[in-house]
C-alpha beads as a LAMMPS data file, in Angstrom:
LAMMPS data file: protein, C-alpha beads

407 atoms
406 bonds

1 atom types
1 bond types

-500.0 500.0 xlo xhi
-500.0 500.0 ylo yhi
-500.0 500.0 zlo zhi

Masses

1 110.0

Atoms # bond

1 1 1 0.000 0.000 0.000
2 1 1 1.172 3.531 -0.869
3 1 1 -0.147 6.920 -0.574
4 1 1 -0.171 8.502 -3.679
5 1 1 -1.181 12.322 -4.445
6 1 1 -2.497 12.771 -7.938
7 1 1 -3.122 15.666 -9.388
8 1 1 -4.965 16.942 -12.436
9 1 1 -4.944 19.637 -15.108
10 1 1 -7.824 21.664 -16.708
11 1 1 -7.889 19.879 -20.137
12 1 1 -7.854 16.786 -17.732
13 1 1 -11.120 17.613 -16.268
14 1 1 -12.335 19.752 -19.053
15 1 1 -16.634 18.204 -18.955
16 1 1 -18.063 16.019 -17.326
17 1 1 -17.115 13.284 -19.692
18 1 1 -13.498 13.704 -18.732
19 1 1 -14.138 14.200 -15.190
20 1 1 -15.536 10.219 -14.671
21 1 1 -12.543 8.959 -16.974
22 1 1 -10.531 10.731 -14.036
23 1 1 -12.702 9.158 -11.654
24 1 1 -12.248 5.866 -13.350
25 1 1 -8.684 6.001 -12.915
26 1 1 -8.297 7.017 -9.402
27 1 1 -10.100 3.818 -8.838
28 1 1 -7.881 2.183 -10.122
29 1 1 -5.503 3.324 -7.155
30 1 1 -8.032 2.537 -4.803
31 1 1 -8.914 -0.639 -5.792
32 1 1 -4.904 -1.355 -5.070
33 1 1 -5.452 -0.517 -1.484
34 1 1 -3.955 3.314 -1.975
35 1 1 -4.572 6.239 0.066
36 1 1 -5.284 8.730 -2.512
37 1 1 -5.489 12.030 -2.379
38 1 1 -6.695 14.131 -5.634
39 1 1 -5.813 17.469 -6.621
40 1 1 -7.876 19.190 -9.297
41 1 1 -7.802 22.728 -11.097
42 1 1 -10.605 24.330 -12.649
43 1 1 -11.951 23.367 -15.789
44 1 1 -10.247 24.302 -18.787
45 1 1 -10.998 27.676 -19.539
46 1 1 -12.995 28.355 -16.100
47 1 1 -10.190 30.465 -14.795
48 1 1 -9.322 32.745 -18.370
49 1 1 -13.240 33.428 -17.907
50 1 1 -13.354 34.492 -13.928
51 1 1 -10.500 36.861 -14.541
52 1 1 -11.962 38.185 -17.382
53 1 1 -14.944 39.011 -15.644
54 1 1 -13.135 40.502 -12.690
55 1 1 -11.422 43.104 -14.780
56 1 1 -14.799 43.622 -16.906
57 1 1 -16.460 44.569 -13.074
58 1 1 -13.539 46.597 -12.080
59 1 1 -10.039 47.171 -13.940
60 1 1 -8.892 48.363 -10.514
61 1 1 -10.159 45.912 -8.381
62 1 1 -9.838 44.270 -4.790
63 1 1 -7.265 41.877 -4.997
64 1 1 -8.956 39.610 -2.330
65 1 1 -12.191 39.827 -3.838
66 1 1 -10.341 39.116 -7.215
67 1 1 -9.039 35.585 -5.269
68 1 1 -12.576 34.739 -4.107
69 1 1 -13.970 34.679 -7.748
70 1 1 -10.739 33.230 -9.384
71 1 1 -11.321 30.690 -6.424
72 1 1 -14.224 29.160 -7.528
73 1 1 -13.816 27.586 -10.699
74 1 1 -11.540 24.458 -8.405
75 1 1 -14.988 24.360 -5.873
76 1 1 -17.011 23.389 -8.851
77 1 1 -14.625 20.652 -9.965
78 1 1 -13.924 19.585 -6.544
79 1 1 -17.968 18.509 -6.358
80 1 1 -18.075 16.915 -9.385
81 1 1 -14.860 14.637 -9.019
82 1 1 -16.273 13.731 -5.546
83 1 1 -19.517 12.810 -7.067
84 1 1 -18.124 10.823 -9.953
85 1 1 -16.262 8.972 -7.379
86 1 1 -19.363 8.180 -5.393
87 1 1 -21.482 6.999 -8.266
88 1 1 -18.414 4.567 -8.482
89 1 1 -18.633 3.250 -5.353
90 1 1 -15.566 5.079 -4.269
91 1 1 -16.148 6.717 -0.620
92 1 1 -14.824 10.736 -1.588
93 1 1 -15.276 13.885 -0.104
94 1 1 -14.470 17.205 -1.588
95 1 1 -11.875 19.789 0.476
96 1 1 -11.362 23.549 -0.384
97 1 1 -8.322 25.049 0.482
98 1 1 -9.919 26.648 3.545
99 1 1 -11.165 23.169 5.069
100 1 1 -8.101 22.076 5.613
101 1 1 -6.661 24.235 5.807
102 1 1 -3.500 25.147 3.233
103 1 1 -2.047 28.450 5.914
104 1 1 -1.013 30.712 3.030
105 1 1 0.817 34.201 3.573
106 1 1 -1.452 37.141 2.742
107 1 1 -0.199 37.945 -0.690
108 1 1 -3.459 37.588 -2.864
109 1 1 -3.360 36.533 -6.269
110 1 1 0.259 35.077 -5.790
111 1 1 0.278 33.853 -2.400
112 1 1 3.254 30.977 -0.810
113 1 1 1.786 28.676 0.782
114 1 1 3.441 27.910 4.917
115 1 1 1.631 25.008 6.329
116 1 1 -0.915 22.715 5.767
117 1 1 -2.697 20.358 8.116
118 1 1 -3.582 17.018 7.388
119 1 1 -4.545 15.366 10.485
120 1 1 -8.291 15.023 9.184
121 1 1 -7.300 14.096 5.714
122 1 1 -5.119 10.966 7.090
123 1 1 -7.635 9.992 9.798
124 1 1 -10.281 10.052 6.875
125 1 1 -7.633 7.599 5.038
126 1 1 -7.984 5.058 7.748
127 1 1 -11.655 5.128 6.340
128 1 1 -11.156 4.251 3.138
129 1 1 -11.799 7.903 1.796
130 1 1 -10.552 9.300 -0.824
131 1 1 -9.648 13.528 -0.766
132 1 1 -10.873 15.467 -3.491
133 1 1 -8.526 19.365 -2.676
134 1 1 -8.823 21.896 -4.570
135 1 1 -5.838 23.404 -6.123
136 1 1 -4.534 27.041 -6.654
137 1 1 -6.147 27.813 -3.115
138 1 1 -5.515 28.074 0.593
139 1 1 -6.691 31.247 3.545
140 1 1 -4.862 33.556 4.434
141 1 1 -4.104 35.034 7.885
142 1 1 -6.618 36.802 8.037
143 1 1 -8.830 34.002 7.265
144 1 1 -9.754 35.148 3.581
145 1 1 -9.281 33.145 0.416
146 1 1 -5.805 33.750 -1.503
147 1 1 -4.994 31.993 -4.692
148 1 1 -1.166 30.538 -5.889
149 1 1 -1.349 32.587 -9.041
150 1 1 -1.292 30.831 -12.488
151 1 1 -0.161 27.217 -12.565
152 1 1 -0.359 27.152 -8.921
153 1 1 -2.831 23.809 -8.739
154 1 1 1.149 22.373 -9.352
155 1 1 2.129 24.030 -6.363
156 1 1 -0.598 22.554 -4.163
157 1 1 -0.136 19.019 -5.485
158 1 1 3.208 18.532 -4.419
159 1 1 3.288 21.196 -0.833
160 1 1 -0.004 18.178 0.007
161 1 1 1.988 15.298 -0.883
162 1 1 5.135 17.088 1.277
163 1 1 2.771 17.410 3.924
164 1 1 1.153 13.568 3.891
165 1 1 4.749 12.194 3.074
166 1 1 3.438 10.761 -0.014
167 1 1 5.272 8.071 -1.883
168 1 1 4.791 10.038 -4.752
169 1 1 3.028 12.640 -6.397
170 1 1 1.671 11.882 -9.955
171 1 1 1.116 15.011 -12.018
172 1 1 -1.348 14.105 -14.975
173 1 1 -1.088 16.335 -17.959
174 1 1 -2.158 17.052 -21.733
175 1 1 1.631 15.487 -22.834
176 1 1 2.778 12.015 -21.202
177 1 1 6.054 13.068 -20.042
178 1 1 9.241 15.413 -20.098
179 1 1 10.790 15.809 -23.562
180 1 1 13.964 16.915 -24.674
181 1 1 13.144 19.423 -26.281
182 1 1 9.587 21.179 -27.414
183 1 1 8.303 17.952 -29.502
184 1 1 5.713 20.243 -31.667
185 1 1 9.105 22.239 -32.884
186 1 1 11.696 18.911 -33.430
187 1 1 10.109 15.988 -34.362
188 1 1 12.969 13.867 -32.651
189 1 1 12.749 14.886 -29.433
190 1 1 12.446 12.157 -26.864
191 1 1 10.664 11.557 -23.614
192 1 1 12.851 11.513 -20.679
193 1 1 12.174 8.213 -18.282
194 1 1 13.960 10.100 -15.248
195 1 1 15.395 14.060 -14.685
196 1 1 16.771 15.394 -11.660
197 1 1 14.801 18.290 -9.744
198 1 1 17.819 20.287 -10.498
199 1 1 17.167 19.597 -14.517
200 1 1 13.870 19.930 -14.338
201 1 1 14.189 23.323 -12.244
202 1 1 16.361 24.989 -15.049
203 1 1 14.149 23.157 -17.836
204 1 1 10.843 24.976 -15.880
205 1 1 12.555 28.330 -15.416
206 1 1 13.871 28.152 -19.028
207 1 1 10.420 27.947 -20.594
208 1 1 9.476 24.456 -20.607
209 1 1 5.795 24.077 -19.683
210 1 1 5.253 21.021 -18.174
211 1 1 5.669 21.703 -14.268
212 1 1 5.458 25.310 -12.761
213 1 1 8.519 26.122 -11.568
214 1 1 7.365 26.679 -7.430
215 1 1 6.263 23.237 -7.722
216 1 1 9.481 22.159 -8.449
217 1 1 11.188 24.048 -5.981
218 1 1 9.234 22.681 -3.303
219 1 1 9.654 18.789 -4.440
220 1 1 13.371 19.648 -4.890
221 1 1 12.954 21.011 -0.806
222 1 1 11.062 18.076 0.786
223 1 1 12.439 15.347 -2.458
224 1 1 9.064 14.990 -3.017
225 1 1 8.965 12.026 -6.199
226 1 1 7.032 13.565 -8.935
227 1 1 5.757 11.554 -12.218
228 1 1 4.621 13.307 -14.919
229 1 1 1.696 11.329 -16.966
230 1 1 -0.618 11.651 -19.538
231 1 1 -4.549 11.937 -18.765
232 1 1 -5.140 10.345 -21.674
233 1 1 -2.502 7.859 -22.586
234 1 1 -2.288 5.306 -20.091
235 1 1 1.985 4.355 -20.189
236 1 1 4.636 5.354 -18.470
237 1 1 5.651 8.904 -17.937
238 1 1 8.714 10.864 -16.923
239 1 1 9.984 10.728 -12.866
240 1 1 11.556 14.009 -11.806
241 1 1 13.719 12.790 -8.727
242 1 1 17.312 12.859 -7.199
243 1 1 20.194 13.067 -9.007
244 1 1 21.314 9.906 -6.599
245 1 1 18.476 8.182 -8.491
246 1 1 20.381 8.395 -12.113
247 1 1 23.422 6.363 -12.640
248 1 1 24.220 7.794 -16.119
249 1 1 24.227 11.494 -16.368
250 1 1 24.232 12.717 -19.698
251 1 1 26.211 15.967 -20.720
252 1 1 23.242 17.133 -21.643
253 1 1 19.455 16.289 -20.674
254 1 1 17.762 18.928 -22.749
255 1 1 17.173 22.144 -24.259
256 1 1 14.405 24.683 -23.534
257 1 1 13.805 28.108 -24.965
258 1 1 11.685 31.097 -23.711
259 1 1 9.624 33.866 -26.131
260 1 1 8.828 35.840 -22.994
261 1 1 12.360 37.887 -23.544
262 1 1 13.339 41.354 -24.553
263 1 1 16.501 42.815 -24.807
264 1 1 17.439 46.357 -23.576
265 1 1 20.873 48.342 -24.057
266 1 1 21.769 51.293 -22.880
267 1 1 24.770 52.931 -25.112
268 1 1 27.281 55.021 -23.552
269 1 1 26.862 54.711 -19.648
270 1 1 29.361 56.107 -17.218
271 1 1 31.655 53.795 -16.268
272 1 1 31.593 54.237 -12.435
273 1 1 30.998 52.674 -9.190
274 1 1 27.515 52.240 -8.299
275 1 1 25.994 53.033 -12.298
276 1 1 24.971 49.410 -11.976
277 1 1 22.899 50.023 -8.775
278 1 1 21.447 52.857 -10.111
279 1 1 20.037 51.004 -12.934
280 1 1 19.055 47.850 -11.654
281 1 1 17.708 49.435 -7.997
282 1 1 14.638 51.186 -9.263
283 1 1 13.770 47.813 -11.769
284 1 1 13.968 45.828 -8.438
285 1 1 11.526 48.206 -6.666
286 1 1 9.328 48.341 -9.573
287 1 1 9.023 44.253 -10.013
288 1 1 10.805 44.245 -12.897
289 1 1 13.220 40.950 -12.949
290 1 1 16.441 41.189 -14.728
291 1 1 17.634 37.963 -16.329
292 1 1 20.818 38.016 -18.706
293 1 1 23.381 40.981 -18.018
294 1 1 26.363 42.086 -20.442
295 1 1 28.361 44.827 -20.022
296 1 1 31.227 45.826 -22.333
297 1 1 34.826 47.132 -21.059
298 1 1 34.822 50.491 -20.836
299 1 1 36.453 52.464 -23.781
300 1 1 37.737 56.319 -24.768
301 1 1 38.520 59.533 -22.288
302 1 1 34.663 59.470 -21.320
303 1 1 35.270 56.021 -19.491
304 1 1 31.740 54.739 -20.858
305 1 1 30.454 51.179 -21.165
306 1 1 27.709 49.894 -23.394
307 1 1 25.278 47.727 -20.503
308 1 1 23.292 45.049 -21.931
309 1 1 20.189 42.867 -20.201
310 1 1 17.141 41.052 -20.649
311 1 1 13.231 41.597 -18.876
312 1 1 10.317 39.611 -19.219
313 1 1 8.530 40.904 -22.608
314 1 1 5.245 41.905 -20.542
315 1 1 7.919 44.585 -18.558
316 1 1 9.221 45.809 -21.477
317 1 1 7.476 49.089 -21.607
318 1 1 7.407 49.905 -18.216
319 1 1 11.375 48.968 -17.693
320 1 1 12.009 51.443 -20.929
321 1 1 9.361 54.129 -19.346
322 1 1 11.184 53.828 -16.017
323 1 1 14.656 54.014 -17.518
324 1 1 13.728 56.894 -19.967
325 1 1 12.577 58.480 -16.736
326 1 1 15.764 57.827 -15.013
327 1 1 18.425 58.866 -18.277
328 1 1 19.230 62.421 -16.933
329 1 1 20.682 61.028 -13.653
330 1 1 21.907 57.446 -15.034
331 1 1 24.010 59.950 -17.730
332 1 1 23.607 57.434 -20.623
333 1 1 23.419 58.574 -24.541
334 1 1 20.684 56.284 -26.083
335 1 1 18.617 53.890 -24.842
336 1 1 17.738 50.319 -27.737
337 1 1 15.158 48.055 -26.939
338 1 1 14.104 44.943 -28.919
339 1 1 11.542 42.183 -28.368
340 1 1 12.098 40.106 -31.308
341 1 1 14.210 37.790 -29.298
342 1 1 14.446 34.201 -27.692
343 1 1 16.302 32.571 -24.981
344 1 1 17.785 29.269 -25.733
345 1 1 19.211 26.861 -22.991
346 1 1 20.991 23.440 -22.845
347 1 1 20.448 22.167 -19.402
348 1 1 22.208 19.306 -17.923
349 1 1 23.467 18.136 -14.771
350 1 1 26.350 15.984 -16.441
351 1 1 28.018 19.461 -17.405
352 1 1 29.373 19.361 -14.200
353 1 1 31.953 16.460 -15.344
354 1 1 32.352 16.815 -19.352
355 1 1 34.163 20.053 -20.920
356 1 1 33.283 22.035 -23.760
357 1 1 29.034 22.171 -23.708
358 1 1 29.464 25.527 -24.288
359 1 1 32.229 25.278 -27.322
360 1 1 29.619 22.799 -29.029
361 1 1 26.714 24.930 -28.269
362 1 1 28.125 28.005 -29.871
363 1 1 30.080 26.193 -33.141
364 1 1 26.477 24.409 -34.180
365 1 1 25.099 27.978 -34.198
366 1 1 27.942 29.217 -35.882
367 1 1 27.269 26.630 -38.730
368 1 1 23.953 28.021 -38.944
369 1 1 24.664 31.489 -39.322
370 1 1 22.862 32.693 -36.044
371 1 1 24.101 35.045 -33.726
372 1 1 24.499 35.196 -30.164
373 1 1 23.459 38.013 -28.374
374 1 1 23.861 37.698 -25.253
375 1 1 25.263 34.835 -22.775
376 1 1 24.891 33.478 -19.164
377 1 1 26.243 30.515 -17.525
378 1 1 25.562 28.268 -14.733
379 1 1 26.541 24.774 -13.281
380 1 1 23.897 23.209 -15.054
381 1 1 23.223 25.214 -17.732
382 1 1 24.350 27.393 -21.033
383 1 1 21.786 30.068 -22.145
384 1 1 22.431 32.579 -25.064
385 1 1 20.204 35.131 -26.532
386 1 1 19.658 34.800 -30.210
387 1 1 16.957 36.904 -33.073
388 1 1 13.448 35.049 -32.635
389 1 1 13.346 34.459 -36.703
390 1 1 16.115 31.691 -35.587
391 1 1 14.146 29.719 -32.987
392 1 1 12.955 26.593 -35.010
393 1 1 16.565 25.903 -36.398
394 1 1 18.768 26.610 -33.286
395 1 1 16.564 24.312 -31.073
396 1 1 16.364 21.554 -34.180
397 1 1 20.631 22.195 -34.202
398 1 1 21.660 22.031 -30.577
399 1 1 19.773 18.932 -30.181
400 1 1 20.822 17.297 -33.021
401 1 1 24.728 18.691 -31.547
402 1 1 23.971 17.179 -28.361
403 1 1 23.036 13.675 -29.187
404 1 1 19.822 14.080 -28.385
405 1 1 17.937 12.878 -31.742
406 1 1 15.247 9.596 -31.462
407 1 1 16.659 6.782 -33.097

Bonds

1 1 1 2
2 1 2 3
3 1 3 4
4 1 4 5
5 1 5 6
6 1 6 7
7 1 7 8
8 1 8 9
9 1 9 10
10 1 10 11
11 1 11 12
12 1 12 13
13 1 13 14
14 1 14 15
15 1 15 16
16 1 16 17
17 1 17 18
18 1 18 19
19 1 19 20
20 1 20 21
21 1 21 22
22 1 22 23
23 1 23 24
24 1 24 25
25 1 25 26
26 1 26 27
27 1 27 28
28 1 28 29
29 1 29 30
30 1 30 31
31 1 31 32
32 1 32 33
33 1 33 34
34 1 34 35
35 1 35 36
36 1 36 37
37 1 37 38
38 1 38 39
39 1 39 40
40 1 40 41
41 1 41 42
42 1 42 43
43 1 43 44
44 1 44 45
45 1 45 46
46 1 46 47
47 1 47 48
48 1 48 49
49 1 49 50
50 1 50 51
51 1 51 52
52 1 52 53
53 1 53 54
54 1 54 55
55 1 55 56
56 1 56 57
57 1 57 58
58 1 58 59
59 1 59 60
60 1 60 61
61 1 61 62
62 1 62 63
63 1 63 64
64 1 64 65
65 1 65 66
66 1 66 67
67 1 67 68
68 1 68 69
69 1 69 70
70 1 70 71
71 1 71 72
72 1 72 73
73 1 73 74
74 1 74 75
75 1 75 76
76 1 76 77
77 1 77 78
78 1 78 79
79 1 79 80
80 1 80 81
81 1 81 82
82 1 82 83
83 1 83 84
84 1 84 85
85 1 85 86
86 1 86 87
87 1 87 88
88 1 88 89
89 1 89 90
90 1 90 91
91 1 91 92
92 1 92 93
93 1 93 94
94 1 94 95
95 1 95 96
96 1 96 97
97 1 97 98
98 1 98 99
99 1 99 100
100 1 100 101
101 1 101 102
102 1 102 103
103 1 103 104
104 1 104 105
105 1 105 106
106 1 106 107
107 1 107 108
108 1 108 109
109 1 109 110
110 1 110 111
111 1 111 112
112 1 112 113
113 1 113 114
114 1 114 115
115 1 115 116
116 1 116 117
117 1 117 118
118 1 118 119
119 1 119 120
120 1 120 121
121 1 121 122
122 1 122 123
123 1 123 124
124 1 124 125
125 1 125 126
126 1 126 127
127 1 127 128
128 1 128 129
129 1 129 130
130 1 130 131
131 1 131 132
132 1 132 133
133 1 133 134
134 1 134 135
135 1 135 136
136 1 136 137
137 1 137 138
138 1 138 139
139 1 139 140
140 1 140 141
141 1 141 142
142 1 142 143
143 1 143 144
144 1 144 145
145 1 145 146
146 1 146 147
147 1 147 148
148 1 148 149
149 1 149 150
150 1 150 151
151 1 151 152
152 1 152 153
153 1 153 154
154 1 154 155
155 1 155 156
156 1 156 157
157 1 157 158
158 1 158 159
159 1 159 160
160 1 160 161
161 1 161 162
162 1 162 163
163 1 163 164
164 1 164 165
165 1 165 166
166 1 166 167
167 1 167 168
168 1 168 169
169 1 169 170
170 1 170 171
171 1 171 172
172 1 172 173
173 1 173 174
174 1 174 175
175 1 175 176
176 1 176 177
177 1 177 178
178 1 178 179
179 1 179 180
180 1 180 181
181 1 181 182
182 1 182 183
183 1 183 184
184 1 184 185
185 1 185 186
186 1 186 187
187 1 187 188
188 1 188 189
189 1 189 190
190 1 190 191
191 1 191 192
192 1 192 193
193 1 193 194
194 1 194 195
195 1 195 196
196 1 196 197
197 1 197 198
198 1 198 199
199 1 199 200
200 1 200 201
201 1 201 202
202 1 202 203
203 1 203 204
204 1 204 205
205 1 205 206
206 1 206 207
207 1 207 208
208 1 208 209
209 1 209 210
210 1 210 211
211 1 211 212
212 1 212 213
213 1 213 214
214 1 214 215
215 1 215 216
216 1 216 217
217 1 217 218
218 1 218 219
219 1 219 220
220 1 220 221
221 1 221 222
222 1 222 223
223 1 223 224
224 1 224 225
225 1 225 226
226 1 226 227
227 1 227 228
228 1 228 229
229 1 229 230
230 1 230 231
231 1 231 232
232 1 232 233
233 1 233 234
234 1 234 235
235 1 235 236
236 1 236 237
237 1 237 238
238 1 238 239
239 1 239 240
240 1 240 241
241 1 241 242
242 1 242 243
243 1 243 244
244 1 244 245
245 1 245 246
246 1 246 247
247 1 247 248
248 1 248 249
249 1 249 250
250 1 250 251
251 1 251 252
252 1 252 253
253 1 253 254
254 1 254 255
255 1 255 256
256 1 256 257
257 1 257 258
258 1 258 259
259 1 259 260
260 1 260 261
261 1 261 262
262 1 262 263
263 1 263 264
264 1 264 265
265 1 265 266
266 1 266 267
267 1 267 268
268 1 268 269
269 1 269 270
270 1 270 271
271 1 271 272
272 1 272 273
273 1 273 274
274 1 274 275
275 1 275 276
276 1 276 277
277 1 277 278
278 1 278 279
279 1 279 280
280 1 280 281
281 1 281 282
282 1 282 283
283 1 283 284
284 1 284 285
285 1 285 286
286 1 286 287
287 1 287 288
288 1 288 289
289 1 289 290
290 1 290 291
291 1 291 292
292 1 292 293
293 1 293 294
294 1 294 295
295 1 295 296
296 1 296 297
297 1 297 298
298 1 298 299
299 1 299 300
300 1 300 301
301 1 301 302
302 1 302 303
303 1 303 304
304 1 304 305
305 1 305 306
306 1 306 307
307 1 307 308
308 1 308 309
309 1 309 310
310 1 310 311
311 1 311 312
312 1 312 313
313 1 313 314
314 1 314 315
315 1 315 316
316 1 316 317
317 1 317 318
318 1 318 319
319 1 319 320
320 1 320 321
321 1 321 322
322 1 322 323
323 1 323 324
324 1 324 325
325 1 325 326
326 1 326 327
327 1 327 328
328 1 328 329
329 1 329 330
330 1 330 331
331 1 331 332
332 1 332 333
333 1 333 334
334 1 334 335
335 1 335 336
336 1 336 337
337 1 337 338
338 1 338 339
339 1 339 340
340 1 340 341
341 1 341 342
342 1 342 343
343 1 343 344
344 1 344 345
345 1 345 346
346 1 346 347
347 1 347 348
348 1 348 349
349 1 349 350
350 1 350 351
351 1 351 352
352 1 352 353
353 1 353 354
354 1 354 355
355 1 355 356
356 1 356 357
357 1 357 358
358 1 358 359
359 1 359 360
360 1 360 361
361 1 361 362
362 1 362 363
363 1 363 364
364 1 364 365
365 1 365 366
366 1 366 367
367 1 367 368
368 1 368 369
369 1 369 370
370 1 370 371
371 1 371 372
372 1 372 373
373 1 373 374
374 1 374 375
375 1 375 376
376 1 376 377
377 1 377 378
378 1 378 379
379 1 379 380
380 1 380 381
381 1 381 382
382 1 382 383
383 1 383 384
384 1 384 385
385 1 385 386
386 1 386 387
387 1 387 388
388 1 388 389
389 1 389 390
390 1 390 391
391 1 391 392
392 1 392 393
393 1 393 394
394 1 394 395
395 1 395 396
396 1 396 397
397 1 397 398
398 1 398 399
399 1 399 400
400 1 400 401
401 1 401 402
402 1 402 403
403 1 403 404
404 1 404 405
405 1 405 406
406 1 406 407
């Protein structure tokens, strides 16, 4: 007997229809003498809808009244699971975030989760009962609803099975496993039968959509064993686990990209202590996160430097706004932004032991005429910054570079 936490997606639980084929197969646990918990977003589309609504009410709106509508669209699917169940012959009962409670901070709309308490949830175990929890929730401290933010049923899946000390926590998804590489881009991209958090982290972080990147920190945390499955394919999936767990480490386990980039450079900037604060101080304060960072050696009498980073795309006009604000006092000549630009990574945990990831990476560009940007490094991992036209073939060339290619 294990205890298992599974957990699924809103094209997993899109109607009704798909709702008892979920039922069906967390039977299938149960009827193996699991304790199964069940973690369930909203329906697919449910959430796009609330939020829409919420800024057709109010633009400027009440962020904890915002979480109390998002909120809802996991109590309807909650019901229905636990009914399905029922009409199975499966003892369920549905939990919202507030039941049990999942203790969040008070941050609505993005909210961390710091405790939850299972003590009912196991002694209803004992029973024979399976727990139907709603994802993307929990209360806050001052007892109101507060949502994870987007992705965040991920989050809530794995912090439960860290709090039950589940065997394992079995995400269920539209794809039936971790790929190499973005399978709709290279056809020969392979599914992955084991990654280490680490890899998976950087894969998440990198653009890869298949596990929201808080969920991975916290089974990295508590090495929480997470499977990534298929909701509709029933074979094996892709275990995300400890590097102890994989004998052979290749050099490299895959390659991710991200659209959500944009490049800034600001031409001509004094080259003097604290310029750099100046810059990247008032992004900080104004939530803007800086990724990728260049900065050329200073040249000429004027001691200048050309200074070179990435933002999300979304902060793009607010980080130039801010900046544009700022350019009498930062003392820089022009200011160049451009969006049309994509982050490509090869991630690997075997770079730590094989040389010269980074030589191969940039010689199979080379060959295909593309040109790097903009470069960052780190134990695992090799990103560059290249021109968006070039997305298709770098990814299709690194991983053919790499090994990577299905037989």
């Amino acid at each position: 007997m294990a205890r298992i936490v599974m957990k699924f997606g809103g094209t997993s639980v899109a109607d009704v229809p798909r709702i008892k084929a979920v039922a069906e197969r967390v039977k299938r646990e149960v009827d193996q003498g699991h304790e199964v918990a069940v973690v369930v977003s909203a329906m697919a589309g449910t959430t796009n809808q609330l939020v829409a609504w919420t800024n057709e009410a109010a633009r400027l709106h009440d962020a904890r009244e915002y979480d109390v509508v998002v909120a809802s669209g996991e109590q309807v699917t909650v019901g229905l699971l636990a009914i399905a169940l029922q009409e199975l012959g499966v003892s369920a009962r549905s939990w919202l975030g507030w039941q049990i409670p999942v203790r969040t901070d008070g941050v609505n709309g993005k909210a961390r989760i710091e405790a939850i308490d299972c003590g009912e949830m196991i002694r209803r175990f004992g029973q024979k009962q399976v727990a139907v929890v709603a994802g993307f929730q929990g209360v806050g401290p001052d007892g109101r609803v507060t949502t994870l933010g987007r992705g965040g049923s991920d989050t809530s899946a794995v912090a439960l099975a860290a709090a039950l000390e589940a065997d394992r926590c079995d995400i269920f998804t539209d794809v039936d496993g971790v790929y190499t590489t973005d399978p709709r881009i290279v056809a020969k991209a392979r599914k992955l039968d084991k990654i280490t958090y680490e890899e998976m982290l950087e894969m998440a972080s990198q653009g890869a959509k298949v596990l929201q990147t808080r969920s991975v920190e916290l089974a990295m945390k508590h090495r929480v064993r997470v499977q990534v499955l298929s909701s509709f394919e029933d074979k094996p999936g892709t275990l995300v686990t400890d590097e102890d767990e994989i004998v052979e480490k290749e050099m490299v386990s895959g390659i991710a990209y991200s659209r959500d980039e944009a490049k800034i450079t600001l031409v001509r900037v004094p080259d003097r202590p604290g310029v750099a604060a100046a810059i990247f101080g008032p992004l900080a304060d104004a939530a803007v996160n800086v990724d990728m960072i260049v900065q050329n050696v200073s040249s000429g009498p004027e001691q200048t430097t050309d200074l070179t980073f990435t933002v999300g795309r979304a902060d793009l006009a607010r980080a130039v706004k801010l900046l544009t604000d700022q350019r009498q006092k930062l003392g820089y000549a022009d200011l160049i932004s451009d969006a049309t630009v994509v982050k490509v990574s090869v991630i690997g945990v075997g770079m730590r032991s094989h040389a010269g990831v980074a030589q191969r990476m940039f010689r199979a560009l080379a060959e295909k005429g593309i040109n790097i940007q903009v470069i960052s490094t780190s134990e695992i991992k090799v990103s560059v910054l290249i021109s968006e036209e070039y997305t298709e073939l770098a990814l299709r060339a690194l991983h053919t570079a790499y090994g990577l290619d299905a037989a």
